[in-house]
VOTI-414369 format. One line per 4 residues: number of its first residue (from 1); their letters; for each residue y, x, z negated of C-alpha. Coordinates in steps of 0.2 Angstrom, whole numbers, plus 5000, padded with zeros to 4 digits. Example, Ala and Ser with C-alpha at 12.3 -4.5 7.8 and 13.67 -1.06 7.14 Angstrom:
1) AS) 4978,5062,4961  4995,5068,4964
This chain:
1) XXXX) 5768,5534,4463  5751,5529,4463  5756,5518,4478  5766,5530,4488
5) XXXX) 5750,5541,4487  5740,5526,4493  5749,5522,4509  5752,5540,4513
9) XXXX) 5734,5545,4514  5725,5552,4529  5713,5538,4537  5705,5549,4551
13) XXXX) 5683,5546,4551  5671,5558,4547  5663,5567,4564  5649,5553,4563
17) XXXX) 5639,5542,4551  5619,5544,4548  5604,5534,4543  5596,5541,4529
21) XXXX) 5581,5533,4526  5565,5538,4513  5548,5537,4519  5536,5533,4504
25) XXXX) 5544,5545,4493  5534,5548,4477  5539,5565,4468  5533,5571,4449
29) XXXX) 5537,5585,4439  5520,5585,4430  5503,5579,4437  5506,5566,4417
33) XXXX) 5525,5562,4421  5525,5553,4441  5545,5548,4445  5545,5539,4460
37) XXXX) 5531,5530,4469  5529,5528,4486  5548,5522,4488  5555,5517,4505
41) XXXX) 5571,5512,4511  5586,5517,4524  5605,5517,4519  5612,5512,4538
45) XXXX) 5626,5519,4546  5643,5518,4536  5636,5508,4523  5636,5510,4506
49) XXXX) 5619,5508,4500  5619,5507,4478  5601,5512,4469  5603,5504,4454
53) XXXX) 5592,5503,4438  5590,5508,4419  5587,5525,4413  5572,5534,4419
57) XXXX) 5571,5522,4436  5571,5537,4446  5589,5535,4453  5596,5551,4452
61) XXXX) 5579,5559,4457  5578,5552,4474  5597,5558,4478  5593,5575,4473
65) XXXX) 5580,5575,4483  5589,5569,4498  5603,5583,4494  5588,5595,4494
69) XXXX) 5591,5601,4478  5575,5594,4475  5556,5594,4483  5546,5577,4484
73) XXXX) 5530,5579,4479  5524,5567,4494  5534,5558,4510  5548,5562,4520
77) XXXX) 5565,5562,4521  5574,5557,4537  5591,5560,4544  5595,5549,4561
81) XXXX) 5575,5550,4562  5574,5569,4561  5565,5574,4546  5574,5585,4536
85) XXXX) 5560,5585,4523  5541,5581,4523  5526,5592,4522  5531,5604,4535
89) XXXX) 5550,5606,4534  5562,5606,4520  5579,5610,4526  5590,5616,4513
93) XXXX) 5605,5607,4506  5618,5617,4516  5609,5613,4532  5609,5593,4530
97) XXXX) 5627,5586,4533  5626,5581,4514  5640,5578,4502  5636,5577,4486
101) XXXX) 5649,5572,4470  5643,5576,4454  5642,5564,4439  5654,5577,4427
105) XXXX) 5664,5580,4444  5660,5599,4443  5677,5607,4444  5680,5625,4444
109) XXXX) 5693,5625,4430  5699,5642,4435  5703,5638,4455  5719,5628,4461
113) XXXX) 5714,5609,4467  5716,5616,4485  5702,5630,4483  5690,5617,4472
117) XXXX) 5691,5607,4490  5690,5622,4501  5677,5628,4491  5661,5623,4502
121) XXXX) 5669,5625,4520  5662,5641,4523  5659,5640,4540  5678,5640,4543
125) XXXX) 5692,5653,4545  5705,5653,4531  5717,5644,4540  5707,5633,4548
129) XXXX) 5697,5628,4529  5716,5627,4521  5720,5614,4533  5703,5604,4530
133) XXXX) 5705,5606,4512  5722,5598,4513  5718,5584,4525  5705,5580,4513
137) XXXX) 5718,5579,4499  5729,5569,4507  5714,5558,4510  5713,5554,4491
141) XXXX) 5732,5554,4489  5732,5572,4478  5740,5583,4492  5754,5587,4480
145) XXXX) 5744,5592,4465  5735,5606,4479  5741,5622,4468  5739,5613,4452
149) XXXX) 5724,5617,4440  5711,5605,4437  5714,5601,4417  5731,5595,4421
153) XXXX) 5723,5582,4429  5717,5563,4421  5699,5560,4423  5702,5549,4438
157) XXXX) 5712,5562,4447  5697,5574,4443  5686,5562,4451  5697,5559,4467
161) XXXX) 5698,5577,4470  5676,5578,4467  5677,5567,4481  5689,5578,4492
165) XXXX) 5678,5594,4490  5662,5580,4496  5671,5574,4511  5681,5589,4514
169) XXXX) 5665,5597,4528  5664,5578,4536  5647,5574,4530  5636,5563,4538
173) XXXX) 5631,5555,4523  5639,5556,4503  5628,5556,4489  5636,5549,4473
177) XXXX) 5628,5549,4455  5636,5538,4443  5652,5545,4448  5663,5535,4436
181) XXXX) 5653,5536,4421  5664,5547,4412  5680,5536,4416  5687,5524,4402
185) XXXX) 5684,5503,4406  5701,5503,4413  5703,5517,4424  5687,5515,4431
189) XXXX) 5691,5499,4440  5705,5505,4450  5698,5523,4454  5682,5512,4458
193) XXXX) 5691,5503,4471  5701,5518,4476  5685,5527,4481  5678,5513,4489
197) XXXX) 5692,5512,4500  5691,5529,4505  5673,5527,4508  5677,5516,4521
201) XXXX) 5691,5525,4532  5680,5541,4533  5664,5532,4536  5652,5540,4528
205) XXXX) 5636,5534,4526  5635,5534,4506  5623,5531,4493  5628,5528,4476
209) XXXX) 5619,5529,4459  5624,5519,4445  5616,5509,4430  5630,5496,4430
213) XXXX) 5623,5479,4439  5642,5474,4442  5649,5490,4449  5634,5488,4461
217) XXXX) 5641,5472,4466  5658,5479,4467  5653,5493,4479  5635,5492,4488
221) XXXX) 5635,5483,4506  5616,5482,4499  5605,5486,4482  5592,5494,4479
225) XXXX) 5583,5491,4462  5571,5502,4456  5562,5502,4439  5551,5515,4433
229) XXXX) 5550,5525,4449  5544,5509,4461  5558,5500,4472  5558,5482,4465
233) XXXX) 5571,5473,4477  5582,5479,4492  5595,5466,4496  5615,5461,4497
237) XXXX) 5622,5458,4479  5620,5438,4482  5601,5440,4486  5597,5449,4471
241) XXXX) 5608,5438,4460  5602,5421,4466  5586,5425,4474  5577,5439,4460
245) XXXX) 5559,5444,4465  5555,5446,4446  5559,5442,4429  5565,5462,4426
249) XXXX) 5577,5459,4440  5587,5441,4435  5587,5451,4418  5598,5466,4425
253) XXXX) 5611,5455,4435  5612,5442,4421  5609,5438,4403  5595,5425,4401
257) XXXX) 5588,5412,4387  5570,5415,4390  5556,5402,4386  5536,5401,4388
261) XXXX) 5529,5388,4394  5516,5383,4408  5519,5372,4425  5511,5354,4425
265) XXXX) 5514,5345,4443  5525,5357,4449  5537,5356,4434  5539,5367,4418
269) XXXX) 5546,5356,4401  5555,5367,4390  5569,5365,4374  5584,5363,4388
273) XXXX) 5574,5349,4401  5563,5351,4414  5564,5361,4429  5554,5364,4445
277) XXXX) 5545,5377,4447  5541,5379,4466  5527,5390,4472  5519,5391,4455
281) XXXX) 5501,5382,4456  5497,5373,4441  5493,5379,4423  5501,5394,4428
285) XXXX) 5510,5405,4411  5529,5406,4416  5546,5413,4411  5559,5403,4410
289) XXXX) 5576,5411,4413  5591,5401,4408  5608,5412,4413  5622,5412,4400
293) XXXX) 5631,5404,4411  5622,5388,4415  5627,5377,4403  5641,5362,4403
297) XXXX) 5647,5358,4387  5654,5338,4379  5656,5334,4362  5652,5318,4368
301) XXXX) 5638,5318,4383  5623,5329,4389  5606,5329,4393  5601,5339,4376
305) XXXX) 5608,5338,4358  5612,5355,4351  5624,5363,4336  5634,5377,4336
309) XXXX) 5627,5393,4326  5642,5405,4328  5655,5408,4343  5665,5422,4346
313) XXXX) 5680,5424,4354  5681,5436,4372  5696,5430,4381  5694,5420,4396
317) XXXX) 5675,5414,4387  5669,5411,4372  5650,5417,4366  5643,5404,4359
321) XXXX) 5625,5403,4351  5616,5384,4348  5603,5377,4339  5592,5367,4349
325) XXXX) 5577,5354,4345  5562,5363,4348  5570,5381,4352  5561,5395,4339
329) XXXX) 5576,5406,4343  5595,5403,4345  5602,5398,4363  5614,5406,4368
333) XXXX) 5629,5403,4381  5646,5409,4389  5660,5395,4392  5676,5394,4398
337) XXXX) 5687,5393,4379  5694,5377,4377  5679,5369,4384  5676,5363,4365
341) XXXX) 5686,5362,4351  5688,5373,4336  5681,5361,4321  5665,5355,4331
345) XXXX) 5650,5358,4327  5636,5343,4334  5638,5344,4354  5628,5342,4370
349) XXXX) 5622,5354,4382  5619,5350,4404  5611,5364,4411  5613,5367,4430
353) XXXX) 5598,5369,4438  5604,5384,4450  5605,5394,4437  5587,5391,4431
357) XXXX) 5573,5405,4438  5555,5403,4435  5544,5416,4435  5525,5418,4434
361) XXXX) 5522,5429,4416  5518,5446,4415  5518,5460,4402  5536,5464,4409
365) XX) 5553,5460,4401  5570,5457,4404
């Protein structure tokens, strides 16, 4: 079914895609509670741009202010380089060739799936608003469910026809905040991939909002990681993986065994070896970050001795936790099960230096 609905979808583009950038955004809600900081960046023309961070980052902030549901407190807000926001203009949201999808979907559960879709194309006649609405359907594979009521529908139907209703007026850009937050582990993979592949044929510009590093990866042509209101990195997924600016951002795309230590000649011993530390001037306090995943495993050679604290089972890998000579704390690793058997206990570890990242110490965290 699912499939049939897939290959019978409506591809025709959107009436043209935007740039939308931010020009040193910062916005408050109180002169004690500052949101954003002077934030600046541009989501390009039919890309999907992801702003990504923990709780309180300032995320979904900076999409309401560029749907214009709210004010920035300072810079400007441009569309194809004409401001649609700043100190002298603020255009409402209906003026901006903005979509916008909800994170609860926001479904009127007393219209039919046709009028939820229909809902904003006001400008239209009747007839001519039906026919959008249903193109849009047919878009997300859900033209036959266009009398239906929303609570018949899973949550990832719910969430395909959210989307309709955005792209139904052909935005120029779609703003989407943590769209598939309220979907189950399992559904949320393929609705994910359904979404992003309609992303694609209509060519929106689109910015998405999420907390999840992977589903970042999964979808955003680039990143954008903010913490605490401040842009900390702008890049594709493998830039922000294997080249992190801070410690706070290897910590969000990866778990990490962090040690103290300080660089002598260019080098920083720690409990797992000794690694380069390049660009780091001597006596310098640093993080080490060690990723889960760096570690080869022998019961019979290695480059350090360790035993086995506890492992658990997770399918394809095992979690595995090791005592190390001159670790205060437990080290702890993913590997591929079946890498050691069941019974042992005395092993050795080889860490691959890829998947070490210094970084100079501050007071922040991973």
């Amino acid at each position: 079914m699912a499939g049939k609905a897939a290959a019978s979808r409506v591809t025709a583009g959107v009436s043209f895609a935007a740039r939308l950038a931010f020009d040193r955004i910062s916005h408050q809600f109180s002169p004690t509670a500052p949101t954003l900081h002077d934030v600046s960046l541009a989501a390009e023309p039919g890309e999907v741009l992801c702003l990504l961070g923990p709780s309180g980052s300032g995320k979904t902030t900076l999409l309401r202010i560029a749907a214009g549901i709210e004010a920035q407190t300072r810079g400007r807000v441009l569309l194809n380089d004409r401001e649609i926001a700043g100190p002298d203009i603020f255009l409402p949201p209906e003026k901006r060739s903005i979509g916008l999808v909800f994170q609860d979907f926001a479904l009127f559960p007393h219209l039919t799936i046709l009028d939820n879709v229909r809902f904003g194309l006001t400008a239209l006649s009747g007839t001519d608003a039906k026919k959008e609405a249903m193109i849009s359907l047919a878009r997300v594979g859900l033209e036959d469910y266009a009398q239906s009521y929303p609570h018949i529908l899973s949550g990832g139907e719910q969430q395909r026809v959210a989307l309709a209703r955005a792209i139904a007026p052909r935005p120029a850009v779609l703003l989407m905040d943590e769209p598939f937050s309220g979907l189950d582990s399992r559904l949320k993979d393929s609705v994910r991939a359904e979404t992003l592949a309609i992303l694609r044929q209509s060519r929106a510009t689109a910015i998405v909002v999420t907390h999840d590093a992977e589903e970042a990866m999964r979808m955003g042509d680039r990143i954008a990681l903010l913490k605490d209101g401040r842009l900390v990195q702008l890049g594709t997924a493998e830039e922000l993986y294997n080249r992190p600016t801070s410690l706070f951002g290897a910590g969000f795309f990866s778990e990490l065994n962090i040690f103290e230590a300080r660089t002598l000649n260019g080098r920083v011993d720690t409990p797992l070896g000794t690694f380069a530390s390049p660009g780091v001037a001597d006596g310098s306090a640093v993080s080490v970050a060690v990723r889960l995943s760096a570690f080869d495993v022998s019961e019979t050679q290695g480059e350090t001795p360790a035993r086995v604290v506890s492992r658990r089972f997770l399918g394809v890998v095992e979690l595995l936790e090791f005592a190390v000579p001159g670790a205060d704390r437990p080290v702890r690793a993913r590997i591929r099960c079946g890498a050691l058997s069941a019974s042992v206990r005395e092993i050795w570890l080889t860490v691959r230096k890829s998947d070490v990242l210094v970084f100079e110490r501050t007071s922040e965290s991973a």
